[in-house]
C-alpha positions, 0 to 999 in steps of 0.5 A: 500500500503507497505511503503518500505516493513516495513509494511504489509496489515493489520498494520497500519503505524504511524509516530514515533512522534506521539508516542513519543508526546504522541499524539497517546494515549488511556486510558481504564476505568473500574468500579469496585465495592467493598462492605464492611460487618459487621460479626460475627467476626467484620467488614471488613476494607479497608486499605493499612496496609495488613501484610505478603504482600511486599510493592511493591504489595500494592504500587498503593494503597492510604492511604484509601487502595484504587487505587489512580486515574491515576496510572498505573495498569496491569494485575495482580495489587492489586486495593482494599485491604480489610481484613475479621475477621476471628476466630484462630483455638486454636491450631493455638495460639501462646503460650502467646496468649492462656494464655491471652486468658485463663486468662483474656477471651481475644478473639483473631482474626486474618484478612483473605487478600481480593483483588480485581485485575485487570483482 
């Protein structure tokens, strides 16, 4: 039945109250898992220390590079950062680096950015 014409015959009328109290709340939990391995290139890592990202991006992350519990996530949000070795193509060097390389044998590797987000 229509409360003043403020609502129709398939919404539901809450008082504003219950709103703002906080009475009327949800939460929605999901498991995710995430699994770390060791390649020919090193071991993967979780971290929060993910370069060429803003901080913002990585701001539910904890110090472990996990999402600290209770924070506000949406769509779209960075929950795990783990970074994968990879191998630099040679002529992706910088110069000081293939002349380390070449003189001292220095193998130089550089991190791929892994992200689990919230769907």
């Amino acid at each position: 039945m229509p409360w003043e014409g403020y609502n129709s015959e398939d919404a539901v009328l809450i008082s504003e109250h219950l709103v703002y109290e906080d009475i009327y709340t949800s939460f929605h939990i999901r498991k995710y898992e995430i699994q770390t391995h060791v390649i020919s290139h090193g071991p993967e890592k979780i971290t929060k220390e993910i370069p060429h990202l803003e901080a913002h991006l990585l701001r539910n992350l904890d110090k472990n590079g996990i999402v600290t519990p209770g924070s506000w996530v949406e769509t779209g949000d960075i929950l795990v950062g783990k970074l994968t070795p990879q191998m630099v193509q040679e002529s992706s060097y910088a110069p000081e680096d293939r002349l380390l390389r070449a003189i001292l044998g220095i193998q130089v590797s550089s991190s791929k950015e892994n992200f689990s987000h919230e769907h």
